[in-house]
TORFIVEX-745313 format. One record per residue (C-alpha): residue number from 1; x negated, y, z. Coordinates in nm, 3 decimals. Layout:
BEGIN
<r><resi>NUM</resi><east>X</east><north>Y</north><up>Z</up></r>
...
***
This chain:
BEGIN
<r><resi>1</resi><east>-1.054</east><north>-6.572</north><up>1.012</up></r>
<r><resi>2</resi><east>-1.327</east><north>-6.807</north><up>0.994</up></r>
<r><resi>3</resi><east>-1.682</east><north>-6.665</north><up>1.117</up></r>
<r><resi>4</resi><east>-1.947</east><north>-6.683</north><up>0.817</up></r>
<r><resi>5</resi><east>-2.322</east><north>-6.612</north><up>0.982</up></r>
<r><resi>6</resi><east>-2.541</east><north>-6.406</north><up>0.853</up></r>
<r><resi>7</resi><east>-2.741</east><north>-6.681</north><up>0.672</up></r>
<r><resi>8</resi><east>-2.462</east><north>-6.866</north><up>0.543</up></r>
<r><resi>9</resi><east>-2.325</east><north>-6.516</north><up>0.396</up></r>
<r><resi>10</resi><east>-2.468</east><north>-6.514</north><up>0.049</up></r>
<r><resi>11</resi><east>-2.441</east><north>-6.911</north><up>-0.012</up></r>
<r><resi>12</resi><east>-2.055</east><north>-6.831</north><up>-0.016</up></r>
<r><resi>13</resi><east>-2.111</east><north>-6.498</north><up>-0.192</up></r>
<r><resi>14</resi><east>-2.286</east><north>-6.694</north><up>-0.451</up></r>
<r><resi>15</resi><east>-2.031</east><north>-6.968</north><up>-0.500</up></r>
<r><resi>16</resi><east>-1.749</east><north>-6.677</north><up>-0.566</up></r>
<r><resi>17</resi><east>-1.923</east><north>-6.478</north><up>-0.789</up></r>
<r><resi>18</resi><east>-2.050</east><north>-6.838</north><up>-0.982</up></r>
<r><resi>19</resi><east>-1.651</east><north>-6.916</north><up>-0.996</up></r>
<r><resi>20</resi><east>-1.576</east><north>-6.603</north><up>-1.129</up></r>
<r><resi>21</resi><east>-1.840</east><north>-6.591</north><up>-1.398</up></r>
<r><resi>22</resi><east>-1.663</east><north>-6.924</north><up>-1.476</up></r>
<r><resi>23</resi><east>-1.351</east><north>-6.853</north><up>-1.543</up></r>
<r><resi>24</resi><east>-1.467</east><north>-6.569</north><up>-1.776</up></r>
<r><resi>25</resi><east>-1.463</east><north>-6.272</north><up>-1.545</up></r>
<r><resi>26</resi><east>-1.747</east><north>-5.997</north><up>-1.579</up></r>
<r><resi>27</resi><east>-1.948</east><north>-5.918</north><up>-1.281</up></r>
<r><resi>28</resi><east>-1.994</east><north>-5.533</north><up>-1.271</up></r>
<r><resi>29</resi><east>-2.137</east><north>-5.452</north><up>-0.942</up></r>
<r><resi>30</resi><east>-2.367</east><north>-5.622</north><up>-0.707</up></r>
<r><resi>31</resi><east>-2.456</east><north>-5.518</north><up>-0.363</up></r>
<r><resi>32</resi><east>-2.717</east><north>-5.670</north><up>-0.205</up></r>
<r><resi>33</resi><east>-2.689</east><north>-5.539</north><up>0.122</up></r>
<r><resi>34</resi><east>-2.801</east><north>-5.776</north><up>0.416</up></r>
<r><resi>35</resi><east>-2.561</east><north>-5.663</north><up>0.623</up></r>
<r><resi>36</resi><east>-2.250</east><north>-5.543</north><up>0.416</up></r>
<r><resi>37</resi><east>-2.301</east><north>-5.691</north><up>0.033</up></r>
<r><resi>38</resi><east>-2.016</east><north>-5.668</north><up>-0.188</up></r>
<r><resi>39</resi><east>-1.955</east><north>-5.815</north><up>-0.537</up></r>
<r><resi>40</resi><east>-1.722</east><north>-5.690</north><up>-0.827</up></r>
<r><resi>41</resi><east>-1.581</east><north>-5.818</north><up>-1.094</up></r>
<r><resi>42</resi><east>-1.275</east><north>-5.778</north><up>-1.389</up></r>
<r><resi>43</resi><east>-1.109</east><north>-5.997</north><up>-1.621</up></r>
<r><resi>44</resi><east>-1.219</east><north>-6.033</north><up>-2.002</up></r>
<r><resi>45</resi><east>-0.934</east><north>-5.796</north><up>-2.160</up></r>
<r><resi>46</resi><east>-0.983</east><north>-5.548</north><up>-1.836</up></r>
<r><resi>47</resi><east>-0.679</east><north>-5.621</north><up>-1.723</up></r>
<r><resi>48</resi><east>-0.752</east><north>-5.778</north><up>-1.342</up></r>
<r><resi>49</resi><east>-1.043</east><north>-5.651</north><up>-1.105</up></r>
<r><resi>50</resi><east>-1.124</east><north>-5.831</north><up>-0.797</up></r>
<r><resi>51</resi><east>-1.378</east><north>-5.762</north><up>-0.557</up></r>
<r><resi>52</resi><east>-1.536</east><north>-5.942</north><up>-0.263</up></r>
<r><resi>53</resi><east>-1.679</east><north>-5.748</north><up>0.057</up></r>
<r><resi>54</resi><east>-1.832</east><north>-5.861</north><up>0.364</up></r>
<r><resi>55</resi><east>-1.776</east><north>-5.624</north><up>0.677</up></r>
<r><resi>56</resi><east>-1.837</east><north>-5.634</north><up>1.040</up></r>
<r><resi>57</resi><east>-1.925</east><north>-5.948</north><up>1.207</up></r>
<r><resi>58</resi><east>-1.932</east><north>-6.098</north><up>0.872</up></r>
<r><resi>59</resi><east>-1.518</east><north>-6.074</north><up>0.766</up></r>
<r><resi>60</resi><east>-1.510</east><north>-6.119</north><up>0.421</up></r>
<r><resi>61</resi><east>-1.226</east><north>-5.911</north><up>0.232</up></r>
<r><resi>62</resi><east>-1.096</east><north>-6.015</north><up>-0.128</up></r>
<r><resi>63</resi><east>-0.903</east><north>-5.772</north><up>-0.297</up></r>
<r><resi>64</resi><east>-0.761</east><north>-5.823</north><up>-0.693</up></r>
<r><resi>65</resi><east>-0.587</east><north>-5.540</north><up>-0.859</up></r>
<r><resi>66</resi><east>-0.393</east><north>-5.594</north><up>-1.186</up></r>
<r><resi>67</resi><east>-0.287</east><north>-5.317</north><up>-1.418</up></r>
<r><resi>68</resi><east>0.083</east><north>-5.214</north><up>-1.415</up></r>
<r><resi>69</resi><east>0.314</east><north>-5.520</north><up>-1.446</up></r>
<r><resi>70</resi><east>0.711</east><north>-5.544</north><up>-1.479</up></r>
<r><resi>71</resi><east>0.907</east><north>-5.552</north><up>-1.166</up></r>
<r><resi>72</resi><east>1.083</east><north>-5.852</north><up>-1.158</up></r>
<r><resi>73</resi><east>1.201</east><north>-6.047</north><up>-0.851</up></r>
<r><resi>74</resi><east>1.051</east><north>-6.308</north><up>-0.662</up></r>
<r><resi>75</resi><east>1.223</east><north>-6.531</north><up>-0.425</up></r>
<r><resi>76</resi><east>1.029</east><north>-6.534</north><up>-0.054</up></r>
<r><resi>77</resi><east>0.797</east><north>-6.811</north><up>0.022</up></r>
<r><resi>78</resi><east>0.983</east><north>-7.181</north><up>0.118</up></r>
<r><resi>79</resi><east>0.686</east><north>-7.286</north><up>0.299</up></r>
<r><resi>80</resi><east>0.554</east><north>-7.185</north><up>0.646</up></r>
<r><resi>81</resi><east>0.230</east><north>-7.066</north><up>0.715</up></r>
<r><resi>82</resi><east>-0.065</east><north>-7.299</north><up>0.778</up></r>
<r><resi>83</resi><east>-0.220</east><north>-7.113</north><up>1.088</up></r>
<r><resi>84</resi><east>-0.131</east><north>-6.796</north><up>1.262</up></r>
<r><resi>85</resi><east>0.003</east><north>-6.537</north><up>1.009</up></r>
<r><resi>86</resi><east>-0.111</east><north>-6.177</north><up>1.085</up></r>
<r><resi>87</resi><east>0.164</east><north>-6.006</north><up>0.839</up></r>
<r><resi>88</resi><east>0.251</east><north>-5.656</north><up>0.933</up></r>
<r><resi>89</resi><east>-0.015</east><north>-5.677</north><up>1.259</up></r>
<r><resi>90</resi><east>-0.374</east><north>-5.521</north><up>1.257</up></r>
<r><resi>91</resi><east>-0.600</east><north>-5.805</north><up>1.082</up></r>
<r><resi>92</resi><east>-0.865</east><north>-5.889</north><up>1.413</up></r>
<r><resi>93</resi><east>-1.218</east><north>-5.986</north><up>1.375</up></r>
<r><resi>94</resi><east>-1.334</east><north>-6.309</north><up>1.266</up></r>
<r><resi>95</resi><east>-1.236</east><north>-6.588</north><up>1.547</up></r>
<r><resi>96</resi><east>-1.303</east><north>-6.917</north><up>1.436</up></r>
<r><resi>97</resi><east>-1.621</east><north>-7.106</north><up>1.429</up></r>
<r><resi>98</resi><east>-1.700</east><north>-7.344</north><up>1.153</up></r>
<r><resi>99</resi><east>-1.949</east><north>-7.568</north><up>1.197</up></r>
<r><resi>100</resi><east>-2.125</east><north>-7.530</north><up>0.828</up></r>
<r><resi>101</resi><east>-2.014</east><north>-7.171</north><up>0.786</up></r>
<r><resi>102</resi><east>-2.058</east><north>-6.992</north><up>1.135</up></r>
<r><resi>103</resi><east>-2.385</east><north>-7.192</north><up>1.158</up></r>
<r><resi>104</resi><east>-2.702</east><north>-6.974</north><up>1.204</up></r>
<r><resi>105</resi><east>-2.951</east><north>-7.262</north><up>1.097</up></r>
<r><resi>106</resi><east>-3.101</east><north>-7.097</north><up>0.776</up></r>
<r><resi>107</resi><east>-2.984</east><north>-7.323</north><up>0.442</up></r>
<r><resi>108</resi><east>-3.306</east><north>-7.337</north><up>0.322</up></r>
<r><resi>109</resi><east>-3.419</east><north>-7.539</north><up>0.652</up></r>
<r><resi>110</resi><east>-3.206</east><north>-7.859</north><up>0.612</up></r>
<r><resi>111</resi><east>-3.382</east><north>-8.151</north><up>0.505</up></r>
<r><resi>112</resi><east>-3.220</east><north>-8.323</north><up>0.181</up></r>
<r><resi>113</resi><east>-3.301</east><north>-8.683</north><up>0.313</up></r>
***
């Protein structure tokens, strides 16, 4: 729910895509869009595809789909839910500022010391 400006935008879209390139995923799709870029990605063996895609106001949506798997059951979660839980409601627009990440001071302006 956090707000991620415009200029702070592809320094997290970076550090995704460089964690996902890490862990042996394939990036197959880059979208460079200013406004709306998106990044996609699957596993080694195929089997898993995420992708990563900013939308209005700069929401970022992950989504990772996995081929067909065996049902088996899973008990519910034990622990509560750090923050306001929107399960089952509409998913509203960004809301929180972050200092570093809502900022709209370009990263390539800060002084290193």
């Amino acid at each position: 729910m956090t707000k991620i400006s415009k200029e702070r935008r592809g320094a997290l879209l970076g550090i995704i895509e460089r964690q996902w390139k890490q862990n042996g995923h394939k990036i197959t799709k880059v979208s460079p869009n200013v406004d709306f870029p998106e990044i996609y990605a699957e596993s080694s063996d195929g089997l898993l595809r995420m992708s990563l895609v900013v939308g209005g106001e700069g929401q970022f949506f992950l989504d990772v789909q996995t081929s067909c798997v065996k049902e088996s059951s899973v008990a519910p979660p034990t622990t509560k839910v750090n923050g306001r839980s929107y399960y089952g409601e509409a998913i509203p627009r960004p809301n929180l500022e972050d200092t570093f990440w809502s900022s709209s001071e370009p990263l390539s302006s800060k002084s290193s010391g």
